[in-house]
N, C-alpha and C positions, 0 to 999 in steps of 0.2 A: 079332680082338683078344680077348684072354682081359680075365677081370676084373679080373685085380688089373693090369694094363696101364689098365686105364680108369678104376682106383680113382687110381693112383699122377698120371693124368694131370690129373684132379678136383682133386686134394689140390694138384696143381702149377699149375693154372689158379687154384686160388682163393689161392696165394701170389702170383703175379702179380698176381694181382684187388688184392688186400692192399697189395704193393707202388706199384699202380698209383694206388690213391685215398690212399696215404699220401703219396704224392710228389704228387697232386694238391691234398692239403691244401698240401702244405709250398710251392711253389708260389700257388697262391692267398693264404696267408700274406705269402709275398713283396710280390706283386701290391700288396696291401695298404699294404705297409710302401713299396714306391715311390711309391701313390700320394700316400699321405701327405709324403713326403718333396717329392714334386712340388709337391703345394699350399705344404708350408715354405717352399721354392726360390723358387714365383711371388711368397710374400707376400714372404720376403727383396727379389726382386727390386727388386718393387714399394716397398718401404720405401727400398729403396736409391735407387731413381729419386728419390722422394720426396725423399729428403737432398739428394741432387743440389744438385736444384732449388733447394732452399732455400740450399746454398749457394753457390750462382749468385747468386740474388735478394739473398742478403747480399752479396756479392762487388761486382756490380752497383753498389747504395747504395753502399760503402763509395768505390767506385772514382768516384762521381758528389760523395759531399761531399768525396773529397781535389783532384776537378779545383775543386768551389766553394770550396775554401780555398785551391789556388793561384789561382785568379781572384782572391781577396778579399788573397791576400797582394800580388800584383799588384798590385791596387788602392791597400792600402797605401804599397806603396814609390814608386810613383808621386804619391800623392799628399805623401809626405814629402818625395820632393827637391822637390815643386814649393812647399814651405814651406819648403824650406832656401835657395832661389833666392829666394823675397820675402827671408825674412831676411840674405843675403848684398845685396840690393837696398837693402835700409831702412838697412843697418850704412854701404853707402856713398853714401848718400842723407844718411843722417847725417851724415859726417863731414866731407860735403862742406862742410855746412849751417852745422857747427863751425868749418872752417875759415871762411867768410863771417864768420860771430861774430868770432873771432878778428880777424881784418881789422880789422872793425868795432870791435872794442873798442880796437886800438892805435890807429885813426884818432881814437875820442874822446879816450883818454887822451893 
């Protein structure tokens, strides 16, 4: 091998050299910028679980005072007819009562 065959090869190995730790920045860079994105990703994730949760845990509550307000309406209406039934009792309890008066008064008069 002559010299300028081992100049030219020099000059061509240290372009390669050149190229090789420039793509190994560019690379490493990357690396970087994934790993970064990774940690975004987990916290994202992680945030997101979070909500979830929370809105389960709301969901939940809400889903436990609308069964306590059907119970309580429940409770209501049952207890209403069961005052509509005295008051339908008392009305002909009453009347019955009136009519006895009644009686009784054309019997004095």
């Amino acid at each position: 091998m002559d010299k300028s065959h081992v100049t030219e090869l020099i000059q061509r190995w240290r372009v390669l050299k050149g190229n090789l730790t420039e793509k190994a920045s560019e690379l490493e860079t990357v690396r970087k910028s994934l790993q970064e994105l990774e940690g975004e990703h987990a916290k994202m994730t992680q945030q997101w679980d979070l909500e979830k949760e929370t809105i389960r845990n709301t969901s939940s509550a809400i889903e436990a005072q609308v069964a306590n307000k059907k119970d309580e309406l429940q409770r209501i209406k049952q207890e209403t007819q069961e005052l509509h039934r005295k008051v339908e009792e008392r009305r002909r309890r009453n009347e019955e009562h009136q009519l006895v008066l009644s009686k009784r008064k054309l019997i004095v008069d």
